[in-house]
Structures are given as structure tokens and as C-alpha cells.
MIKOL-239296 format. One record per residue (C-alpha): residue in three letters; z, x, y. Coordinates in steps of 0.2 Angstrom, whole numbers, plus 5000, padded with zeros to 4 digits. Layout:
BEGIN
+------+------+------+------+
| resn |    Z |    X |    Y |
+------+------+------+------+
|  ALA |    Z |    X |    Y |
...
+------+------+------+------+
***
This chain:
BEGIN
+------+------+------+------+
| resn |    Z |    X |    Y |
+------+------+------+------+
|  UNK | 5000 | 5000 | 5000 |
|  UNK | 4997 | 5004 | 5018 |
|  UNK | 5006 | 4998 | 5035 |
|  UNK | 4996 | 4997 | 5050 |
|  UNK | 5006 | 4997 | 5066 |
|  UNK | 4994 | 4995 | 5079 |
|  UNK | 4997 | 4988 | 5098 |
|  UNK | 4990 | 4971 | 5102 |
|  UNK | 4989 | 4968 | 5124 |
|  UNK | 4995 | 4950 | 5127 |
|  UNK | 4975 | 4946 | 5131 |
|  UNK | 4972 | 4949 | 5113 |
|  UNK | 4987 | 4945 | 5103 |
|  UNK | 4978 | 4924 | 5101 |
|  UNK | 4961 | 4932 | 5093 |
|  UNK | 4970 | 4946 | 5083 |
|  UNK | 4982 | 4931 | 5075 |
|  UNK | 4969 | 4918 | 5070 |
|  UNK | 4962 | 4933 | 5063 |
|  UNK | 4972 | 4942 | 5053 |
|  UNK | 4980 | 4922 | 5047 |
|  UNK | 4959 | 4919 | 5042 |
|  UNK | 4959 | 4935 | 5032 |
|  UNK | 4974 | 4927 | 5023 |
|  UNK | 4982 | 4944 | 5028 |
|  UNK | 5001 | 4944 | 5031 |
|  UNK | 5008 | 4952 | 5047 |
|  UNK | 5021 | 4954 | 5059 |
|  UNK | 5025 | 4954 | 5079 |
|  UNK | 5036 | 4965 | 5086 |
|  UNK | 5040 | 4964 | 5107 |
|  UNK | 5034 | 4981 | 5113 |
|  UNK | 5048 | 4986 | 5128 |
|  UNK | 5037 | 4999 | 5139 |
|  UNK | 5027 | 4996 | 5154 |
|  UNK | 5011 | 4988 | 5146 |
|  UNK | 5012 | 4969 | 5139 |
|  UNK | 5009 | 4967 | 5123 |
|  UNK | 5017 | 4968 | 5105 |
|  UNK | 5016 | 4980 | 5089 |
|  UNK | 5008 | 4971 | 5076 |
|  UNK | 5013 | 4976 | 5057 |
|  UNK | 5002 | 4973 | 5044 |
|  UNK | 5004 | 4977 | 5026 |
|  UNK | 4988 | 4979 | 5018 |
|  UNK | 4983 | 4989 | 5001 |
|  UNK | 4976 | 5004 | 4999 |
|  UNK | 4957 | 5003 | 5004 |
|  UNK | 4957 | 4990 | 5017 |
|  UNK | 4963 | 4997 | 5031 |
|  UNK | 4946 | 4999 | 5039 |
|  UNK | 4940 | 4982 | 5033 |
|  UNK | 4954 | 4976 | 5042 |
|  UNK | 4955 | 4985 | 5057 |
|  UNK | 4935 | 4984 | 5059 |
|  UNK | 4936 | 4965 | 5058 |
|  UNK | 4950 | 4965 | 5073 |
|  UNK | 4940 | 4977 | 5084 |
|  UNK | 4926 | 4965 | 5080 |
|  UNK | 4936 | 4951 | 5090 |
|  UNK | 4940 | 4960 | 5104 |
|  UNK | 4954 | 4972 | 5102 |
|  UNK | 4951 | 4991 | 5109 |
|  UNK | 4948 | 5005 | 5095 |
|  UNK | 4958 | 5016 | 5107 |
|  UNK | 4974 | 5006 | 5106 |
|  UNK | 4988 | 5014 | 5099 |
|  UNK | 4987 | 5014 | 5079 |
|  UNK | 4999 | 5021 | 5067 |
|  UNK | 4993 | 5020 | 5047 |
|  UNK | 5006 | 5026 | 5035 |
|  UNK | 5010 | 5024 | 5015 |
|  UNK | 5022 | 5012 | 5009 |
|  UNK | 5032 | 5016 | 4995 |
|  UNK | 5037 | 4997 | 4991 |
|  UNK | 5032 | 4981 | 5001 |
|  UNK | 5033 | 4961 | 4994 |
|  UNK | 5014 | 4956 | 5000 |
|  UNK | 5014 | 4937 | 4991 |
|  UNK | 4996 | 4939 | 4989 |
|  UNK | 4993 | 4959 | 4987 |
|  UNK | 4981 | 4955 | 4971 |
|  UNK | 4967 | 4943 | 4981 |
|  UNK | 4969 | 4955 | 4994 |
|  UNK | 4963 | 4970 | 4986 |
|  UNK | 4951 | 4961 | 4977 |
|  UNK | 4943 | 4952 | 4992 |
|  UNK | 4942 | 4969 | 5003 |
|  UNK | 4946 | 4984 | 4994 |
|  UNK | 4926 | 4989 | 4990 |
|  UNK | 4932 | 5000 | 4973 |
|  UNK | 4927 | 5003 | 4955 |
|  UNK | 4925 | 4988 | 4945 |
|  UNK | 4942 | 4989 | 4936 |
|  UNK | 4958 | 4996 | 4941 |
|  UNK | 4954 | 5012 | 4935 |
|  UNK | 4948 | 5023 | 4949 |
|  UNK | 4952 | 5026 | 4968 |
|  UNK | 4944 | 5013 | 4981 |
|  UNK | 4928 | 5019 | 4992 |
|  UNK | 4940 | 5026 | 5007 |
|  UNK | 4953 | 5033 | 4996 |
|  UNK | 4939 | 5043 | 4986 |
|  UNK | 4929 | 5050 | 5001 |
|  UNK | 4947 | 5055 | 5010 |
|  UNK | 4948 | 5063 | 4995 |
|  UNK | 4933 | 5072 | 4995 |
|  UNK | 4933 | 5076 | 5012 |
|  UNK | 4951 | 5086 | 5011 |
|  UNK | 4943 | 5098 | 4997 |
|  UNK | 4931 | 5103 | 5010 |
|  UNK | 4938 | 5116 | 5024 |
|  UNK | 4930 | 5117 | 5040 |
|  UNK | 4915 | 5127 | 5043 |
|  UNK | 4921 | 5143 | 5047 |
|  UNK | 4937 | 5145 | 5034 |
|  UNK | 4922 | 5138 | 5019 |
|  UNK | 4911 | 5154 | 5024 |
|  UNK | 4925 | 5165 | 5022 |
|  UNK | 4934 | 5161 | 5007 |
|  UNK | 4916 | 5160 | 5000 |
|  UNK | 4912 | 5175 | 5003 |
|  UNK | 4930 | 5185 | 4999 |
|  UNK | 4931 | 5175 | 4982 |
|  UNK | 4912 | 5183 | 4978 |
|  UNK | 4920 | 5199 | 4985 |
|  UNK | 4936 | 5198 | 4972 |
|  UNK | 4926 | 5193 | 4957 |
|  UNK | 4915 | 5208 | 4958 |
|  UNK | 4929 | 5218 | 4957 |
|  UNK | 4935 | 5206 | 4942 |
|  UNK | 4918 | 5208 | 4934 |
|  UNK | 4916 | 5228 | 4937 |
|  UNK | 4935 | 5231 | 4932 |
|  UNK | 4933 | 5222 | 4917 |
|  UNK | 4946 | 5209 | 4921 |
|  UNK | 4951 | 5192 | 4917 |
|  UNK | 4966 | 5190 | 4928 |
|  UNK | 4956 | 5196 | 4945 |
|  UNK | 4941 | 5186 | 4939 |
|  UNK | 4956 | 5171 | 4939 |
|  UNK | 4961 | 5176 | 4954 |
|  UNK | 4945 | 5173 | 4962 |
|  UNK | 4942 | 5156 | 4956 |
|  UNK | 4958 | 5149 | 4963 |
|  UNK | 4952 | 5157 | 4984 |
|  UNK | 4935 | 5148 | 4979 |
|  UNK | 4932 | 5132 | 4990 |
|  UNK | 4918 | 5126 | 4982 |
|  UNK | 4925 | 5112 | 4974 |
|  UNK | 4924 | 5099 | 4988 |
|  UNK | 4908 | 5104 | 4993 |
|  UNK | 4903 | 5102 | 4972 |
|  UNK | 4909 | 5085 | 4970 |
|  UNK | 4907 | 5077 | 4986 |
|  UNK | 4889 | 5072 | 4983 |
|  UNK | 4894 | 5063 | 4966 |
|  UNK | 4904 | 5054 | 4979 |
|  UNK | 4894 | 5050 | 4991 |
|  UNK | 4881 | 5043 | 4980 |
|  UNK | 4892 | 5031 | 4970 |
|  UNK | 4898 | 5024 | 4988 |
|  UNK | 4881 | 5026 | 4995 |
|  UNK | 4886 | 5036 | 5008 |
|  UNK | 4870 | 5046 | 5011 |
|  UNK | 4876 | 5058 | 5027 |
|  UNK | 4890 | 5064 | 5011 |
|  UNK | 4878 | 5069 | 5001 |
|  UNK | 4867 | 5078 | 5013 |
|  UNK | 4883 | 5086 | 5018 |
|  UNK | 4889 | 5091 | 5001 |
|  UNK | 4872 | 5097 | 4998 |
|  UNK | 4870 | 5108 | 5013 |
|  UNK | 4888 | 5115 | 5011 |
|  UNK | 4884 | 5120 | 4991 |
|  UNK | 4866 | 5130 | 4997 |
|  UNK | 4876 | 5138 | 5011 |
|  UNK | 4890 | 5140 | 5001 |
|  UNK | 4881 | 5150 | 4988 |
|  UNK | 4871 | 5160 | 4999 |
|  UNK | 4886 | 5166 | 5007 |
|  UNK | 4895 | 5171 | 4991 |
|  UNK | 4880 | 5179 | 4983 |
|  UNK | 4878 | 5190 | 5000 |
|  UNK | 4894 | 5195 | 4998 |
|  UNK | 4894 | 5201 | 4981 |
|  UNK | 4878 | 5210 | 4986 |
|  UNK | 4887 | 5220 | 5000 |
|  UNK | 4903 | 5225 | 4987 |
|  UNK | 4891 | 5231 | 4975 |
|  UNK | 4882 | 5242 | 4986 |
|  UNK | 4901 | 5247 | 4994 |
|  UNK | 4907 | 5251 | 4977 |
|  UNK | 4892 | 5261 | 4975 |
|  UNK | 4891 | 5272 | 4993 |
|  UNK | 4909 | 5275 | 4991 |
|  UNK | 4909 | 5281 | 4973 |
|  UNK | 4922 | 5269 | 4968 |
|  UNK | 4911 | 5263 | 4953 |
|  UNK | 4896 | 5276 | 4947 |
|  UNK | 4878 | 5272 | 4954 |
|  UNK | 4872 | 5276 | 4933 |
|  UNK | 4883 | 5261 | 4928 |
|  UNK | 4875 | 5251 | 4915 |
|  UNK | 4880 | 5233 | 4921 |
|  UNK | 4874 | 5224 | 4909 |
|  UNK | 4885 | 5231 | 4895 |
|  UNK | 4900 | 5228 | 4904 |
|  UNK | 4908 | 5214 | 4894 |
|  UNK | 4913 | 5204 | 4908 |
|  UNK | 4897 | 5205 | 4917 |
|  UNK | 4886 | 5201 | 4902 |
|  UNK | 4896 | 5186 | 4899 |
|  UNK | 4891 | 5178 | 4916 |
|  UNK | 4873 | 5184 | 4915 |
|  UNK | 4864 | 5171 | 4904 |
|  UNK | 4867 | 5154 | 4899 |
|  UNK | 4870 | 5144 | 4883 |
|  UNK | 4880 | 5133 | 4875 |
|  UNK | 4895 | 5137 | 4879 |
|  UNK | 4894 | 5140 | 4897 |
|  UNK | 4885 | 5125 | 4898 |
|  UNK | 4899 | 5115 | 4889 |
|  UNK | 4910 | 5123 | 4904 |
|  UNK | 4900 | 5116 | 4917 |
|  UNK | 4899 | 5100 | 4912 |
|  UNK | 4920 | 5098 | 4908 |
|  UNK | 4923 | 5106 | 4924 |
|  UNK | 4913 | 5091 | 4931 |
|  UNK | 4920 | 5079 | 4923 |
|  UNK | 4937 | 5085 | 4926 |
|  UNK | 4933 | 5088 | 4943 |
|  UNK | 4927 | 5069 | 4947 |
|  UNK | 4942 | 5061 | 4936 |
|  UNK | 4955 | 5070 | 4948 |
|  UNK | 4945 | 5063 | 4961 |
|  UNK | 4947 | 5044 | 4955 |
|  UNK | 4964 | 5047 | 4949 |
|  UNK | 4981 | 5054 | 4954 |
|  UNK | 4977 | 5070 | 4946 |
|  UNK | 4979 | 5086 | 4957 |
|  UNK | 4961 | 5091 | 4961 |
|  UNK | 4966 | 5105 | 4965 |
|  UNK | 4968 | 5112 | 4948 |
|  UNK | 4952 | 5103 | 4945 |
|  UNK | 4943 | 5114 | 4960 |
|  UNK | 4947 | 5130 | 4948 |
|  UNK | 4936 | 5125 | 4935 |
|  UNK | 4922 | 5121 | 4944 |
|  UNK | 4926 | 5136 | 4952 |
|  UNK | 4924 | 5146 | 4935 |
|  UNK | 4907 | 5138 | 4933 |
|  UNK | 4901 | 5147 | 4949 |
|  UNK | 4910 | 5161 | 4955 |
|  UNK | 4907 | 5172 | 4943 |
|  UNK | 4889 | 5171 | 4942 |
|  UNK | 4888 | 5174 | 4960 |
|  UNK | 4894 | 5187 | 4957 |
|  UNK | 4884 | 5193 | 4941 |
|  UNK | 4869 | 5188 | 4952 |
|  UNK | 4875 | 5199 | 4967 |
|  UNK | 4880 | 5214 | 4955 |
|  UNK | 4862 | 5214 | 4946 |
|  UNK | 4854 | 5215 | 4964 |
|  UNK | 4866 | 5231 | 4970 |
|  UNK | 4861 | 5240 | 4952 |
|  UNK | 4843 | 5235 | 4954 |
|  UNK | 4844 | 5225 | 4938 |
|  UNK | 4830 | 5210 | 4941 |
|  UNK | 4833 | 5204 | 4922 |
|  UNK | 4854 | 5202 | 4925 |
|  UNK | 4848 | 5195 | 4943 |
|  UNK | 4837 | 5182 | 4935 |
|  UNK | 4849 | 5175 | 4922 |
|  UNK | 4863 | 5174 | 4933 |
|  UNK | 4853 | 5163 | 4944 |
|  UNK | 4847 | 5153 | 4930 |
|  UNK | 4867 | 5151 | 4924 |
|  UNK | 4872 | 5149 | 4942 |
|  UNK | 4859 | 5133 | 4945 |
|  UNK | 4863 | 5125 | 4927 |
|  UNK | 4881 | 5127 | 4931 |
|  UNK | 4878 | 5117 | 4947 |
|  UNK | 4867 | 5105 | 4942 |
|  UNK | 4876 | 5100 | 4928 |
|  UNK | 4893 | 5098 | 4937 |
|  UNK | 4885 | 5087 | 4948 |
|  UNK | 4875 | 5075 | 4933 |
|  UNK | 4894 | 5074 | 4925 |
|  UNK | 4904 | 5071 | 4940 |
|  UNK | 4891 | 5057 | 4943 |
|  UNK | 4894 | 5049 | 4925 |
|  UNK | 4911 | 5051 | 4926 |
|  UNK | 4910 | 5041 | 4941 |
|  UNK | 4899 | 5027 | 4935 |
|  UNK | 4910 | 5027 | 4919 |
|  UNK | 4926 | 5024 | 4931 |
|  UNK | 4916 | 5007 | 4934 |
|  UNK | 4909 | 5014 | 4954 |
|  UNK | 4891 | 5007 | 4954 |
|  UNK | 4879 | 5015 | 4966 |
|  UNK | 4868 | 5007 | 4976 |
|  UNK | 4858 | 5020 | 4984 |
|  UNK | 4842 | 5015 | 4981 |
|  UNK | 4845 | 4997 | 4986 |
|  UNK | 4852 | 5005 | 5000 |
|  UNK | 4836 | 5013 | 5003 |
|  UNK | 4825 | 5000 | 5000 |
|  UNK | 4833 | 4988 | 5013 |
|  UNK | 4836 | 4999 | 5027 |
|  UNK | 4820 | 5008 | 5023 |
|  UNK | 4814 | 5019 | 5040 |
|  UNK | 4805 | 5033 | 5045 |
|  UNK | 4822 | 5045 | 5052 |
|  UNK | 4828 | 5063 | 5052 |
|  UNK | 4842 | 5057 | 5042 |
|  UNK | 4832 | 5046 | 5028 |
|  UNK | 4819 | 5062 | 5028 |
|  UNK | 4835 | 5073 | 5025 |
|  UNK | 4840 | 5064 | 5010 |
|  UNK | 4821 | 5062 | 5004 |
|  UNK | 4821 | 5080 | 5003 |
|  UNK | 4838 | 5082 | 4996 |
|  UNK | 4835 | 5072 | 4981 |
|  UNK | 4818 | 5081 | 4978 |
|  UNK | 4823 | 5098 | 4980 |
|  UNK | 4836 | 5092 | 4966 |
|  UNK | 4824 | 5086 | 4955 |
|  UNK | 4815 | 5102 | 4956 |
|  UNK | 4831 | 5113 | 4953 |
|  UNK | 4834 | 5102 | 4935 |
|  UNK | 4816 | 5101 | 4930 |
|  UNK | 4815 | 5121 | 4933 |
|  UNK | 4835 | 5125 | 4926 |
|  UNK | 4832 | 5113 | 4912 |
|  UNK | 4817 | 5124 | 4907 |
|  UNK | 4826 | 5140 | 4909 |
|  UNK | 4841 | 5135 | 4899 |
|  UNK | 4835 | 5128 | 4887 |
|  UNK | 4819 | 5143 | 4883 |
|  UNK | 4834 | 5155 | 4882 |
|  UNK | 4846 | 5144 | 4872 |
|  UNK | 4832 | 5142 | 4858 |
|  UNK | 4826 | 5160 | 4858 |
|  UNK | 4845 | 5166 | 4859 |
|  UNK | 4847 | 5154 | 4843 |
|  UNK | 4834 | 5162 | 4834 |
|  UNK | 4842 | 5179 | 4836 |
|  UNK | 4857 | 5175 | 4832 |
|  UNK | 4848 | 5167 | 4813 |
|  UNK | 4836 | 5184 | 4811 |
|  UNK | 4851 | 5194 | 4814 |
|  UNK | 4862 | 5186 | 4801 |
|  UNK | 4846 | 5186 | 4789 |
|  UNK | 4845 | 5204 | 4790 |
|  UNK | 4864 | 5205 | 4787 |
|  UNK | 4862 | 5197 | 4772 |
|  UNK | 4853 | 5211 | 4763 |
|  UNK | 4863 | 5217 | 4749 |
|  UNK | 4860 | 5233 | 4759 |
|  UNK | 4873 | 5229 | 4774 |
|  UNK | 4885 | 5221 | 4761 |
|  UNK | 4897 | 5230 | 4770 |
|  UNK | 4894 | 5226 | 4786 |
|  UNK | 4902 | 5213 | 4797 |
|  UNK | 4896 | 5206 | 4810 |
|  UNK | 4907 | 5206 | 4826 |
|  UNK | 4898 | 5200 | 4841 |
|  UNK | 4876 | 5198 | 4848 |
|  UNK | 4874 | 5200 | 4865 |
|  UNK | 4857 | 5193 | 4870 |
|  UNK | 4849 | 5197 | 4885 |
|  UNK | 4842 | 5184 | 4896 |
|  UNK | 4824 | 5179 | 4889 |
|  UNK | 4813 | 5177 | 4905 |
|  UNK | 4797 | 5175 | 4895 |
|  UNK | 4789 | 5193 | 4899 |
|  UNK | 4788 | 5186 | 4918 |
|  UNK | 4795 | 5204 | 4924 |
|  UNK | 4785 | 5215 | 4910 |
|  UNK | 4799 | 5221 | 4901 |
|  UNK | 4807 | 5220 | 4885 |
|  UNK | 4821 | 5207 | 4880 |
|  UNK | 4837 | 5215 | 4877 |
|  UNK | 4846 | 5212 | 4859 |
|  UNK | 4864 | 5221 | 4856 |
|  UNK | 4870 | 5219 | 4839 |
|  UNK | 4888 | 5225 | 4835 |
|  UNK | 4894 | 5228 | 4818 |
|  UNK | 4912 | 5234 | 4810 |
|  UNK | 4910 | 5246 | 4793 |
|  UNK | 4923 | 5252 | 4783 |
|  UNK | 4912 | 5269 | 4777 |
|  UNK | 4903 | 5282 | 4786 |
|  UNK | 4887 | 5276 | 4780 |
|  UNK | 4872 | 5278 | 4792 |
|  UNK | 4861 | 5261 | 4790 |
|  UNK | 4849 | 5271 | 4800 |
|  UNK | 4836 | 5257 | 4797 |
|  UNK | 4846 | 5242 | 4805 |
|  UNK | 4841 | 5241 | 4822 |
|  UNK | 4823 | 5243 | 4814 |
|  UNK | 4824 | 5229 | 4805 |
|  UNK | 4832 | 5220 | 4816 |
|  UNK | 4819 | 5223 | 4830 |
|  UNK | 4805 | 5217 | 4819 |
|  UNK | 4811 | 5201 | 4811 |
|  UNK | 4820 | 5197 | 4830 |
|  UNK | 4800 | 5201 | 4838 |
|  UNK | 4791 | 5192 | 4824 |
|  UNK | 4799 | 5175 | 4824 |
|  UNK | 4803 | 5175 | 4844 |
|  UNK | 4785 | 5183 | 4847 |
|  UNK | 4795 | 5193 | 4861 |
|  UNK | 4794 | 5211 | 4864 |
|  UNK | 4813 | 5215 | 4860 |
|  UNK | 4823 | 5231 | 4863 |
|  UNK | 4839 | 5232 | 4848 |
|  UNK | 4854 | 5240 | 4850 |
|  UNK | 4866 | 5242 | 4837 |
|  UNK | 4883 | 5247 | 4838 |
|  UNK | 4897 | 5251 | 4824 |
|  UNK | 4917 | 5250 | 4825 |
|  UNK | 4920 | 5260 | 4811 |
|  UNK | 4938 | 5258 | 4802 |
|  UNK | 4948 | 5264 | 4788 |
|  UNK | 4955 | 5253 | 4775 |
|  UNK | 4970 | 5256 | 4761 |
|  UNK | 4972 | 5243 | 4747 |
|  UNK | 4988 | 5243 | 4739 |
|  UNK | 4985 | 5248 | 4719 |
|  UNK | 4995 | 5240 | 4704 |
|  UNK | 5009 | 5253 | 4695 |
|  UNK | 5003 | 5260 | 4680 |
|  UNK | 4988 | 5265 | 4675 |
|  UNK | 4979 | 5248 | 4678 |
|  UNK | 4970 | 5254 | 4696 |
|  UNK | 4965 | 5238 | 4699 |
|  UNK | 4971 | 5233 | 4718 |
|  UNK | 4985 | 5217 | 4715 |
|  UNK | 4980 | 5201 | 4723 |
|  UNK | 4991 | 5198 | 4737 |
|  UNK | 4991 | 5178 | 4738 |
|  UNK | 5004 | 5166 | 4745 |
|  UNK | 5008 | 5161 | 4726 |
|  UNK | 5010 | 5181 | 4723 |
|  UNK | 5021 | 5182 | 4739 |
|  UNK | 5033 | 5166 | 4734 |
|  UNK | 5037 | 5172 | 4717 |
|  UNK | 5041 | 5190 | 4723 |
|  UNK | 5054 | 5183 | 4735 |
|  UNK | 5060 | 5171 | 4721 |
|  UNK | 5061 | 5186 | 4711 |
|  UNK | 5072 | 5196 | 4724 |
|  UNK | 5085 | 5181 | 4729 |
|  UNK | 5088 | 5178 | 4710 |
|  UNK | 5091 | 5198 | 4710 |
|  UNK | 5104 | 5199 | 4724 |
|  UNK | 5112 | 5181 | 4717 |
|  UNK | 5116 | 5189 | 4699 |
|  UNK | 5120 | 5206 | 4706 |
|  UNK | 5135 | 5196 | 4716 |
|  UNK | 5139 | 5186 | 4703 |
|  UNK | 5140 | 5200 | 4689 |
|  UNK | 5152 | 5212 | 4704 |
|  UNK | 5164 | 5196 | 4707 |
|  UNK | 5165 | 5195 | 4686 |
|  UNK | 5169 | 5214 | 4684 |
|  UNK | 5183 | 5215 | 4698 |
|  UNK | 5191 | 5197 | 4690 |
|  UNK | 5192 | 5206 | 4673 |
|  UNK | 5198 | 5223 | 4680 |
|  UNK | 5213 | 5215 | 4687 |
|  UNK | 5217 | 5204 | 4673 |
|  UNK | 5216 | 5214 | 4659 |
+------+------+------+------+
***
């Protein structure tokens, strides 16, 4: 509930009451004691109609400028609360999600002003860099929780669910600029790290775990971008903080920035390219789930009848025009790119265990394939494959990556550049006693009788003492 304390002049107070007693709406008047004539009006209304409200009594004569207080009411007695919401609370179909005001207040205080969203856009691009190059999760954490891209994210899910077109325009412009800012900003680390000496100028980028893991997309990231949407957009609706909501959509973004920037300081136009490719699909996608989420909560959007009936040649209806096709393009082009690399890093992923399986490699174990993003020959070189492998001997397999390389090129059609690395370790099995050399089968079964076996030890051991001192001392 609300309470809207607003000061009515004696001229006004006759319109303001047939009012407010024709919007069924309770209220009362209070004598104001100042200078002017007039009298506080109190009105109780829910949550999401105060606009309605107050616009119907400007509309009859009282001054937008008068005094106005609205505050939260922690308990009121409105008789007829329930036909009031649902006469002029414009919400969700159902008592599930946040009314229209309530949701794009809501949005709107995820977004800082102008000149603090720049900066904070660009320092957390600047701290995930050093997450990314350091290798570390915690700073990488750090910089998704400085990120302020949530509000600018979500916004336009918003505003199309409550057709407010100058939101989505805004949200739209804010995530471009956004993006720009922090990719510029992990540019200029990169190349500070590199000047300086900090990080080597030979660094191989793209082998650096965390980098690599923000450098292509698939599956998983993709799963990632689309709960951080969903999470993002029922915060939103609901009474959950969206602020713990803003870091996962932060996770979807950040650190692909700041892959993207790293690959353009190291001069690395494939890590470049699928960091922009994971970058877009993480946006996109964010967007497309908030927006379900939304339409699931029972908000229905009526933008294009929106359109349709106040259909006009204007900066603001070309702004939106361009907006929505520009998104079009971005899923129609990310859609392409994700899902070429998801099915060719598939198909990797089955030569490699296909060459695994050769009674060959029986010893191997396969730890981890790293696929570099496929950009289907657009920049002339060779895909990237890094296969890693854990043996227990010192064998060589000097034929692995060989074999790897052709079955990977001949059912992708890709050239394809294999690396292979091996974790070698020692391992000692415990042997039976005797002359059986046959190592023991250490199962749970195994495990429960030896302890069994022990206890019933210690429990006769005690037993047989206690006897022997009885019979000492009475014999």
C-alpha cells in the first residue's frame, strides 16, 4: 500500500472529492494551519495506482506542483483494497509479479546515471583483465559485483512487456555504450600490462585457463546466460534482491569483455572474434529469457498494437524501428556463430574420444579439450584443438596428436592445429601378503568386514584381560 498526502487549495478541494468518492477511492481531510487555504488530503491507495490516481486529479483541475508526499504503508484497513488494485493497478495477469510502475522503478534504480555507468564499466573491464591474466576466480568475482550492467540488461525486457518504448531505446543505447566502454577499457589494461612489463608481451593468452574459458561459446555458457536472465527478470517481478541477480548477468558479460579486449592487446583476432561471438550470445540471450520470464509472470506486451495505433513518422518511432532491427540482425548473425562452433566443437570432442578408444591409449585418460573458436577459415588460419591427457607410464604416444589432427580435420573438414598435453603420475597398488601378488580389491564390503574384524579383536582382548586379573585374585 501507498499514502498519498498531497495539498488540495479550498478552490479545488469540491472537484478533488467528487473525484476521488467516483474512483470509489477512500480518503481523508486534514485542516492545513499555514498561510495558504486549503487541506492535506490522505489517500490510501495500493501499490501501482498512485499515478492513475494522481493523473485523474490533475486531470480535474488540481496543480501538479502542489505539495505531494508518497510514502509505504506498512498496514492500512482499505474496505475495498482488492477492486481497487484490480480496477487501476495496470500489472501482470495474476498476483504474481510487480505492477507496471513498481517494475520500471525497479528497473530504473539498477541504472546509475550517466557518468557513474561509464566508469564502473570501464574499472570492472579493468579488474577482470587482471582476474583473467592472474588466473583468478576471486578477482574475476570481484569484477562482476562493480559491474552496472544489470539495469541497463534488463530494462528493455521491461519496457517491452509495459510498452514503454523510450525504455527500451534507453536500455538499448545504455547496453551498446556500456559495452564499448568496457571493451575499451580492457584494451588500454592490456596494452598497460604490456608497456609496463607487468605481464610478458610473448604471453600466449589463449592458453591461460581463465581466458580460454571466456573466449568461445557453447553449451554451457549459453545455459549461463539464459539463467542469469531469468534470474535477473524474476528479482525484478518479485521481492527478490536484484542486486544479487545483477552479478550473474554480470558473469555473462564481464568477462568476455574482457577476453575480447585481452585478444585485441595480444593481437589475437581468433580469441578477439569468439569473445565477441560469446559476448553477443550472452546478451542476446539474457534479453530473449528476461522477456519470457516476464510473459510467464502473466505481463502481456502490447507493443505492436502499440505501434500499430499510434503509428507516425517520428525520431522516436524511427529510434525503435532501428532498435528492433539491429536486434534481429545481432540474433540472426550470434545464432549462426554459436551454433557453427557448438556443432563443430561437438564433433571434436566425439573424434577425440574415438581415437581414445584405441586399445593403444588404454591408458590414457582423458582430462580436459579445449577447442578454439571455429570461425570457418574467415581469418585463414587454422582452428585450434588442445587435447589434455593424464598417463600413469612414461610411454611416448608420439602418434596421438597425429591421429587426432586427422580424424578432427576429416570429419569437421577444418584445417586443425592439435596440441596434446600429458599429466603424468605415479601410482602404487597395495599387494596381497603371501605369495599371491595379485593387488586386493579394496571395496566397501572389504572395508566393513576389516573393521568388524578389528572391533571384535579389541572386544575379546578386553574381555580375555578382565578374566585373567578375576582369576589372579581369586585363586
Amino acid at each position: 500500500m501507498k499514502l498519498i498526502q498531497l495539498f488540495v487549495p479550498t478552490e479545488d478541494r469540491t472537484a478533488v472529492r467528487d473525484e476521488l468518492a467516483e474512483m470509489n477511492v477512500e480518503f481523508v481531510f486534514a485542516d492545513e494551519d499555514t498561510h495558504r487555504g486549503g487541506s492535506i488530503a490522505q489517500i490510501p491507495v495500493p501499490s501501482g495506482a498512485v499515478d492513475t490516481v494522481l493523473a485523474r486529479l490533475y486531470d480535474v483541475g488540481l496543480d501538479e506542483d502542489t505539495y505531494t508526499v508518497v510514502t509505504d504503508v506498512d498496514r492500512a484497513t482499505v474496505p475495498n483494497v482488492d477492486e481497487l488494485t484490480e480496477k487501476y493497478v495496470d500489472g501482470p495477469k495474476g498476483d504474481r509479479g510487480a505492477s507496471h510502475p513498481e517494475i520500471r522503478e525497479r528497473a530504473a534504480d539498477l541504472t546509475p546515471d550517466t557518468a557513474t555507468y561509464v566508469a564502473f564499466a570501464a574499472l570492472s573491464a579493468i579488474v577482470a583483465v587482471g582476474g583473467l591474466l592472474l588466473d583468478s576466480a576471486i578477482v574475476i568475482v570481484g569484477a562482476m559485483v562493480i559491474a552496472p550492467f544489470a539495469g541497463s540488461t534488463l530494462s528493455a525486457s521491461v519496457g517491452l512487456v509495459i510498452s514503454d518504448r523510450e525504455m527500451v531505446v534507453d536500455s538499448v543505447s545504455s547496453q551498446v555504450v556500456g559495452l564499448v566502454i568496457a571493451y575499451v577499457g580492457a584494451v588500454a589494461m592490456g596494452v598497460f600490462l604490456q608497456q609496463t612489463g607487468f605481464v610478458p608481451s610473448t604471453l600466449s593468452v589463449s592458453l591461460v585457463t581463465q581466458v580460454a574459458a571466456f573466449a568461445t561459446p557453447n553449451s554451457l555458457t549459453l545455459a549461463i546466460a539464459i539463467a542469469a536472465g531469468l534470474a535477473g527478470a524474476l528479482a525484478l517481478a518479485t521481492d527478490l534482491p536484484v542486486s544479487i541477480a545483477g552479478v550473474a548477468v554480470a558473469a555473462a558479460i564481464v568477462p568476455a569483455a574482457a577476453a575480447a579486449g585481452i585478444g585485441t592487446a595480444w593481437g589475437e583476432p581468433l580469441l578477439v572474434l569468439g569473445a565477441v561471438v560469446l559476448l553477443l550470445m550472452n546478451i542476446v540471450f539474457i534479453n530473449l529469457a528476461a522477456y519470457l520470464a516476464l510473459v510467464s509472470l502473466g505481463y502481456r506486451s502490447s507493443v505492436i498494437r502499440s505501434v500499430r495505433e499510434n503509428a507516425a513518422v517520428s525520431v522516436r518511432s524511427g529510434a525503435y524501428a532501428v532498435v528492433i532491427v539491429a536486434f534481429a540482425v545481432v540474433i540472426a548473425l550470434t545464432s549462426v556463430g554459436t551454433y557453427q562452433h557448438v556443432v563443430y566443437e561437438q564433433e571434436v570432442n566425439q573424434e577425440v574420444e574415438e581415437v581414445l578408444a584405441d586399445p593403444t591409449y588404454s591408458s590414457l585418460e582423458l582430462v580436459s579439450v579445449k577447442t578454439g573458436y571455429n570461425d570457418m577459415n574467415l581469418l585463414g588460419r587454422d582452428e585450434s584443438v588442445t587435447v589434455t591427457v593424464s598417463r600413469s607410464s612414461d610411454a611416448q604416444y608420439e602418434l596421438l596428436d597425429e591421429n587426432v589432427q586427422s580424424n578432427v580435420s576429416r570429419a569437421t573438414d577444418r584445417p586443425v592445429t592439435v596440441q596434446v598435453r600429458f599429466l603424468d603420475f605415479q601410482r602404487a597398488q597395495a599387494q596381497s601378503q603371501g605369495t599371491d601378488e595379485t593387488p586386493q580389491v579394496d571395496g566397501w564390503g572389504t572395508r566393513v568386514a576389516d573393521w568388524a574384524g578389528a572391533a571384535w579383536e579389541r572386544l575379546t582382548g578386553a574381555v580375555g584381560t578382565a578374566g585373567g586379573i578375576q582369576c589372579a585374585g581369586g585363586c
